[in-house]
matplotlib code that plots the C-alpha trace (Angstrom):
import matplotlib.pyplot as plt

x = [-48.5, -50.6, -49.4, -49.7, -47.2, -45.3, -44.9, -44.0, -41.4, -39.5, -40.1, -37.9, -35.4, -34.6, -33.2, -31.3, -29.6, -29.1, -27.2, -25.2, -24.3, -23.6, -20.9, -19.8, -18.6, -17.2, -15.1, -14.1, -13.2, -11.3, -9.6, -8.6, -7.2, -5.5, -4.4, -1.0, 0.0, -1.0, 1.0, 3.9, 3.7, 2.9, 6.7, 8.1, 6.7, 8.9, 6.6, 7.2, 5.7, 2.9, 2.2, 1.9, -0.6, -3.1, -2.8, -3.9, -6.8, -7.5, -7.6, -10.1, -12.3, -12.3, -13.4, -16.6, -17.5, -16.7, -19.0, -21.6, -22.4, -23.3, -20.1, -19.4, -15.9, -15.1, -11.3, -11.2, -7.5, -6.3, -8.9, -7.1, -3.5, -4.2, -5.4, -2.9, -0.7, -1.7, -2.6, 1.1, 3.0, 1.0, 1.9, 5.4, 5.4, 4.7, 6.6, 9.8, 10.6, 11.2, 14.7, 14.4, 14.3, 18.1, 17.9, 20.9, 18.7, 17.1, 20.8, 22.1, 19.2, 19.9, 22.5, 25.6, 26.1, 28.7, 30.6, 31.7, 33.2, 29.7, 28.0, 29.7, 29.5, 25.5, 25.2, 27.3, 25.7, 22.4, 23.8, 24.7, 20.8, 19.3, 21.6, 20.6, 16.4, 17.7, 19.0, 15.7, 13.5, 10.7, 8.0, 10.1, 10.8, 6.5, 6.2, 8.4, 6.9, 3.3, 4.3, 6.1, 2.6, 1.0, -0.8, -1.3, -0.1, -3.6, -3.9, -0.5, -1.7, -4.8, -2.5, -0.5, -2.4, -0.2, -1.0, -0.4, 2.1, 3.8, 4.0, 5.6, 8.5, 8.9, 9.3, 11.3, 13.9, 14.1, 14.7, 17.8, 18.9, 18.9, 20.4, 23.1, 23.8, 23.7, 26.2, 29.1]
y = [8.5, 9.2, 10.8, 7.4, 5.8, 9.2, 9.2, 5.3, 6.3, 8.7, 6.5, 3.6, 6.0, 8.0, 4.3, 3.7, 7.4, 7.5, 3.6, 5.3, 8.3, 5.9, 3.9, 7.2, 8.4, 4.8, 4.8, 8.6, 7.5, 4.6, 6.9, 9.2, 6.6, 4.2, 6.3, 7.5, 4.1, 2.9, 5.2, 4.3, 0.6, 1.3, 2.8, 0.1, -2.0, 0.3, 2.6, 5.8, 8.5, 9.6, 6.2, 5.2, 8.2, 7.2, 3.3, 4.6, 6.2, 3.3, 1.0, 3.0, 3.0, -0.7, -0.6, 1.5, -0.1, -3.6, -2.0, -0.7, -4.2, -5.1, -7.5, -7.7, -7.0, -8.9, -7.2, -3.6, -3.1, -6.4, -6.0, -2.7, -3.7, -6.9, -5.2, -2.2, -5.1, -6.7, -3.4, -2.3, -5.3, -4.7, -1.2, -1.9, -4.5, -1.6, 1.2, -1.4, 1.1, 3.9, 4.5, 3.1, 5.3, 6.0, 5.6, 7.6, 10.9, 12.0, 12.1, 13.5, 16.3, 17.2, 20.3, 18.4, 18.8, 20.6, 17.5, 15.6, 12.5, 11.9, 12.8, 10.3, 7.6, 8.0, 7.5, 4.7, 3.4, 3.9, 2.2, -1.0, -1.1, -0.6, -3.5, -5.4, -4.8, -5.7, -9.2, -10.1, -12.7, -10.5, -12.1, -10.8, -7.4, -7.4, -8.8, -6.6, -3.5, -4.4, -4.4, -1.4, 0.3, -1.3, -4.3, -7.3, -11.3, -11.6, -8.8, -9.3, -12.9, -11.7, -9.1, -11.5, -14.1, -16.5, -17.6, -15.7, -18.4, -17.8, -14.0, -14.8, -17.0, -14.6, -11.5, -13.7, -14.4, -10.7, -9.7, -12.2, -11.1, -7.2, -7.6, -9.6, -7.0, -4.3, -6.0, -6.7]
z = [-12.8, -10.0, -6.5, -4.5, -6.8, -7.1, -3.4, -3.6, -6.1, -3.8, -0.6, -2.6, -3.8, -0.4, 1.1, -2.2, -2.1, 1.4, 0.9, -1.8, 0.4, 3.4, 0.8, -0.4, 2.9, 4.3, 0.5, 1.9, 5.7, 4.6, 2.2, 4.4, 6.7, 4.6, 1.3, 2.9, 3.7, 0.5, -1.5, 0.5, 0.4, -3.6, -3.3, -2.1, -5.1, -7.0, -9.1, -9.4, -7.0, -10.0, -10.6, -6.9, -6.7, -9.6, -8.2, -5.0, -6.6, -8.8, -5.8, -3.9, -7.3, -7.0, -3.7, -4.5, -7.2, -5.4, -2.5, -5.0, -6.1, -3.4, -2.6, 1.1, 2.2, 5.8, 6.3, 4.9, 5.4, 3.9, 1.1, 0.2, 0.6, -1.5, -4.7, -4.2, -4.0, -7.5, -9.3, -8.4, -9.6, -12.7, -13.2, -12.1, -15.4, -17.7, -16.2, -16.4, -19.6, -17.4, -15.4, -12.1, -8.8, -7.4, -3.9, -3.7, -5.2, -1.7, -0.1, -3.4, -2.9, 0.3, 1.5, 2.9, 6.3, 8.3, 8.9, 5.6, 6.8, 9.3, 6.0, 4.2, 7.3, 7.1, 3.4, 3.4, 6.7, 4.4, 1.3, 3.5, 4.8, 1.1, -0.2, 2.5, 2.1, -1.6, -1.2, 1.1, -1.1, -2.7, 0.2, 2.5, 2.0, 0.6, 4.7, 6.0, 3.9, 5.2, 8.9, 8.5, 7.4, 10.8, 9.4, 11.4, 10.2, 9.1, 7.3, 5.5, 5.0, 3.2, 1.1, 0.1, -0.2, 2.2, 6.1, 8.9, 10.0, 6.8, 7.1, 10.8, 9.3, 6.1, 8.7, 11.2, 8.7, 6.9, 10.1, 11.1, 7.6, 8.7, 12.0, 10.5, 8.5, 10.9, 13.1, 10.6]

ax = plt.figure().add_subplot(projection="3d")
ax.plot(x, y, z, "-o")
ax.set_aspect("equal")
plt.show()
């Protein structure tokens, strides 16, 4: 090889590395600014907190890999949340073995307070909102979930793969549902 095509060499694979380290650190920043409320929203699918954690992983694998071939992402965020989304219903499927997650544990966990009857007005106060968020339609509560983590209708939309008028009448009627409950 001679030391014009040497030099040719390394001039074409400077751009290519420096694209890779460019995707490298977006995959990082949007890492760092989504992978908390991805694990939580993967929570609310149900999996458990070790599963939640490799999902959230697995999704930003995806996203390099989806970025490293050159596919072109328009919406980041929605992107994310919808293949969080799918991965987690999948892992959910085949984690259905396990014992589910007692909401009741954190409350059971915690020291009981100086005052038993307020202790025992909360957890019942808490009880009443669970089986509420319970007997919302699974698009409702997978709405309400995704505002919760500070996504836009169209975000949720793309997540979910329904409108942004449909995420507006799926949130509208969760939260009739809650605030009926709430004042009974």
């Amino acid at each position: 090889m001679s030391a014009s095509s040497a030099s040719q060499a390394k001039v074409q694979l400077l751009p290519r590395e420096e694209t890779l380290d460019n995707l490298q650190d977006r995959v990082a920043q949007l890492y760092e600014e989504s992978r908390n409320d991805v694990y939580r929203y993967l929570l609310t699918l149900g999996l458990y907190p070790p599963c939640a954690q490799e999902c959230v992983q697995e999704v930003f694998l995806r996203l390099y890999s989806t970025l490293k071939r050159g596919e072109a992402i328009e919406n980041y965020k929605g992107w994310i949340f919808r293949v969080a989304h799918n991965h987690g219903l999948r892992v959910r499927a085949r984690q259905s073995a396990e014992e589910p997650f007692d909401p009741g544990l954190e409350s059971a966990l915690r020291a009981a307070g100086p005052n038993p009857e307020r202790t025992l007005m909360d957890r019942e106060r808490q009880l009443q909102f669970h089986s509420a968020v319970e007997s919302l339609s699974e698009q409702q509560k997978r709405c309400l979930f995704l505002r919760l983590e500070g996504l836009h209708y169209p975000e949720i939309g793309a997540a979910l793969g329904i409108s942004p008028s449909a995420v507006g009448e799926f949130l509208r009627r969760a939260l009739m549902r809650l605030k009926k409950v709430r004042n009974e």
